[in-house]
N, C-alpha and C positions, 0 to 999 in steps of 0.2 A: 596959736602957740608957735614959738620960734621955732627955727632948727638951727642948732649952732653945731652941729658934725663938721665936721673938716674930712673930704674925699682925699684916700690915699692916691700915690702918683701909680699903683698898677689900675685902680677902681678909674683912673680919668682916661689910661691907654687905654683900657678895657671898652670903654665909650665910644672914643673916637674909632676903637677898629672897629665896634659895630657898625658907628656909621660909614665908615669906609667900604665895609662889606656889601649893606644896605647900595651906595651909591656905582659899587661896582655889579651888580644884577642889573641895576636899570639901566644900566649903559648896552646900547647894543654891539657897540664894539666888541662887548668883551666874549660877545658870544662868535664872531669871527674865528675860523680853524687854518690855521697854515697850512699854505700849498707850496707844492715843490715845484715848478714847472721846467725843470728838466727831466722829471717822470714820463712814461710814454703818452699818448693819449690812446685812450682806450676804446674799443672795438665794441657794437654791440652784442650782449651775448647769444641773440639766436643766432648770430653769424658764427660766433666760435662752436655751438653747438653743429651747425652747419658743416662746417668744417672739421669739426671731430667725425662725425659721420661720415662725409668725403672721404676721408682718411682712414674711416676702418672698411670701407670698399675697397680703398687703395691696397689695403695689408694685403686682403685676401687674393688679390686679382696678384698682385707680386709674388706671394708665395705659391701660387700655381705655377706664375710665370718661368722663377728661379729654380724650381724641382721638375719643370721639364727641361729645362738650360743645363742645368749643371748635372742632373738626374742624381740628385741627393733627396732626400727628403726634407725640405727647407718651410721653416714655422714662422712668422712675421706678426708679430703685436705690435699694436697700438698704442705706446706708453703716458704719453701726456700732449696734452695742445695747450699752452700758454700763450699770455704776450710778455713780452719782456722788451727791455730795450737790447740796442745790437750788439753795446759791448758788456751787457750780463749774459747773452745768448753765446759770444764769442769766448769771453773766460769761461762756458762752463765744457770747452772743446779740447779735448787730448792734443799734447804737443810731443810728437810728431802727427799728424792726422795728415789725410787727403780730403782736402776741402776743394770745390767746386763753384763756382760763378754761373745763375744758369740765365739766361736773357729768358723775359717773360713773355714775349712779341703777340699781340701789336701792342700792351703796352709797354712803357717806360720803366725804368730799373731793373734791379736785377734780386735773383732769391738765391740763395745761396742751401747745399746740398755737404752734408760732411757724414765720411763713413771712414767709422774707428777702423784702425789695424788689427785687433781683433777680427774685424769682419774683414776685410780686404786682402790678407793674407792668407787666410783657408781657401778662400774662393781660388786663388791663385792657385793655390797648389792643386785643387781640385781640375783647372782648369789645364795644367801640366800631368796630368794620368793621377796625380795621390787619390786617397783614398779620403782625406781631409774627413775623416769617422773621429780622431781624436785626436786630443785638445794640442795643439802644437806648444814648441817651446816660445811664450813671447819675445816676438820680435818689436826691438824700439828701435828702429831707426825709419829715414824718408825711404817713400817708393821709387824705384829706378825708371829712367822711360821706355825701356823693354817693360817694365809690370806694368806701365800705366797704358801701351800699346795694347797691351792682354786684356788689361777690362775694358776697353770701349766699347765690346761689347755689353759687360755690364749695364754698363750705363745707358745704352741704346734700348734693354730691356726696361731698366728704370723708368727713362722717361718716354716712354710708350706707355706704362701703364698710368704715369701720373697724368698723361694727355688725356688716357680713355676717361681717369677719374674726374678730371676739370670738366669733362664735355659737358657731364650735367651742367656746372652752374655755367661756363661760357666757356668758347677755344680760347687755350691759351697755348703755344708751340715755345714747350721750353727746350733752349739749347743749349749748350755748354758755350759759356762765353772764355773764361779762364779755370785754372788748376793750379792752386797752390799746397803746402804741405804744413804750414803755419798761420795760424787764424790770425794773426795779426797781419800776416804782408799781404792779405786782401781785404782793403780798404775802400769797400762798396758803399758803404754807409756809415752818417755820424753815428759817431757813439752814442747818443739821446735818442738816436729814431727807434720807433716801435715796429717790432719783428712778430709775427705770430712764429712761434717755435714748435715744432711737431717732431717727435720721439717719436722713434720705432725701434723696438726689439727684435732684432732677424737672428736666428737658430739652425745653424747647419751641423748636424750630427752633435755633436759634444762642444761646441764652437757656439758662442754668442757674442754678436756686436751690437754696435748703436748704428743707426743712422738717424744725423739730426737735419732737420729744413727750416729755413727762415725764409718766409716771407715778407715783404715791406708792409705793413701794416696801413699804408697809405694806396696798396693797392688794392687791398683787401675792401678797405672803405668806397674805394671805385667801384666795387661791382657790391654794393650793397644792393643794387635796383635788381642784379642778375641773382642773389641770393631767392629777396622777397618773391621773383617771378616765377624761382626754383617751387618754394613752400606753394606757393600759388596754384600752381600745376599737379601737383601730390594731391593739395586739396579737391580740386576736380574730379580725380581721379577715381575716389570712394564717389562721387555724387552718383543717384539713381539712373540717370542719363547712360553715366560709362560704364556701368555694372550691363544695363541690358544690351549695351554695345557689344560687351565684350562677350555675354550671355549669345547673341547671335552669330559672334564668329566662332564661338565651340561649338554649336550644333552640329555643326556637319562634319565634325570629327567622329572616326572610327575609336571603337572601344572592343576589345579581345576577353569574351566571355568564355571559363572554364568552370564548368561544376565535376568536383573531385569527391571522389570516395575515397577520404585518408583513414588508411589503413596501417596495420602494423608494416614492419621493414622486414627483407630478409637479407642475407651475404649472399654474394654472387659464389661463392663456395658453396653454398645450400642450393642456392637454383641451379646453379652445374648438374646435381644429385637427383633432380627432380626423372624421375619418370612416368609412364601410362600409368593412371590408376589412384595416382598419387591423388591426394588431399590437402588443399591449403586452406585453413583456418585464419575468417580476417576480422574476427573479435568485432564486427559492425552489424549491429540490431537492424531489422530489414526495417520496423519503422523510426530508426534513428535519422534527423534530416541531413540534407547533404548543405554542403555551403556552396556557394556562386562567388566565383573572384574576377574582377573585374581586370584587367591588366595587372595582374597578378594580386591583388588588393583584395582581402575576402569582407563581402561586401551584404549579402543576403543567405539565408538559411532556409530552403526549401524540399519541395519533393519531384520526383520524376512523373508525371505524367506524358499522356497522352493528347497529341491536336490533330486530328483529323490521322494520317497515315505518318504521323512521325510525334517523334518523342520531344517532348518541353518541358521546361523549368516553370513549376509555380512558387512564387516569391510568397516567404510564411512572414519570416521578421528580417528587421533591417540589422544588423552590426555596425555601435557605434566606434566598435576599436577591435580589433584581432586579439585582446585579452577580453571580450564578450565572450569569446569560444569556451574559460576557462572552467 
């Protein structure tokens, strides 16, 4: 039997784009994804984990560092470890700011160091007798070279603590190469090249800044072999080998054993009062045990006996935490 249908003209597009579609799956081009190649290139991530860990050593050794320096009680977080490239790293920088150039030696280029005037001017004043407890009136203008004569100290602390932090994974002696106040007129780097960017939050009394660091991402890639040799080393460390190692050099450590009868309290008002005759009631069952604390740590629950011509602790049970007692 014939067909004499006649195909409308949507029923013939409707075909063709099938087969269009059809012929565009099987093409492998089309499975192809657009790259930018002015993006960073990117860093492995047990390195930035690496380096996020680096850096919250870092926090905590500087916030000791800066509250014995300044003798404030000063707080230092670890806010984020990124890559970016140097000029998303540099737009995301305060203008006025004190930005820093720091040489990496022995290698090549430079990591660059910026701390907001939030934070840069408490310290100040802190460092001239104030009292830098609360919040100042913000200052927006550049630092003079009397203030920036005042923090070289700061910064002497700074990068002492970022040395002790690198030593793990290798030396690196960073210095202060330049100091400018505008992220743009320190032009250390293309604007495409890849920065590891590291945030910190530093907190002095009622006062919080940023301090930001960029390092070249291409140096970072250099010491990938001093990363792996880092994890390498850690891993060792739990092996059975270093455990009995370390098990032999505690032995011959001393340990300060006290067995207490804790008893009720009294005021030194009460014991002034005390006279001959007197009776002190200490609420403790004669065969209730006593505890054994080991440098100060309560560790075993026993009784008093006797060894030959002197008195001894016999261990009953162990205490697996000081809320056992309860």
């Amino acid at each position: 039997m014939g067909l004499d249908r006649v195909l409308t003209q949507e029923e013939i597009d409707s075909v063709f784009r099938k087969l269009r579609d059809s012929v565009r799956q099987d093409d492998p081009s089309q499975l192809a994804q657009s790259y930018d190649f002015r993006r960073p290139d990117r860093i492995a991530k047990d390195q930035l984990r690496a380096i996020h860990l680096l850096h919250e050593n870092f926090a905590r050794t500087l916030a000791s560092s800066l509250s014995a320096y300044l003798r404030a009680y000063v707080i230092v977080n670890l806010v984020s470890v990124e890559q970016l490239s140097f000029m998303e790293f540099s737009q995301c920088l305060p203008s006025p700011t004190i930005i820093t150039a720091l040489a990496m030696r022995p290698y090549e280029g430079s990591a660059v160091m910026e701390m907001n005037p939030n934070l840069v001017f408490p310290v100040i004043e802190i460092l001239l007798g104030g009292s830098g407890r609360t919040a100042p009136v913000k200052i927006d203008r550049e630092i003079t070279e009397i203030e920036q004569s005042i923090l070289e100290a700061l910064y002497r602390i700074v990068l002492h603590d970022m040395r002790q932090a690198w030593r793990a994974v290798t030396t690196l002696d960073f210095e202060i190469a330049a100091t400018e106040t505008e992220p743009q007129m320190l032009q250390l780097l293309a604007p495409s090249e890849a920065v590891v960017a590291i945030s910190m939050e530093i907190r002095i009394g009622d006062n919080v800044g940023m301090m930001n660091i960029g390092i070249p991402s291409i140096v970072i890639k250099m010491l990938r072999q001093k990363f792996d040799q880092q994890w390498s080393v850690r891993k060792s460390e739990s092996s059975e080998e270093e455990q009995r190692r370390i098990f032999r050099l505690l032995q011959p450590a001393e340990l300060y054993m006290d067995v207490r009868l804790n008893g009720p309290t009294i005021s030194t008002q009460d014991l002034l009062k005390l006279e001959d005759g007197d009776v002190l009631k200490l609420d403790y069952a004669v065969d209730k045990p006593l505890t054994l604390e080991i440098n100060g740590v309560k560790k075993y629950t026993g009784q008093i006996v006797e060894s030959g011509r002197k008195r001894a602790f016999q261990c009953e049970s162990f205490l697996l935490s000081e809320t056992a007692l309860a």
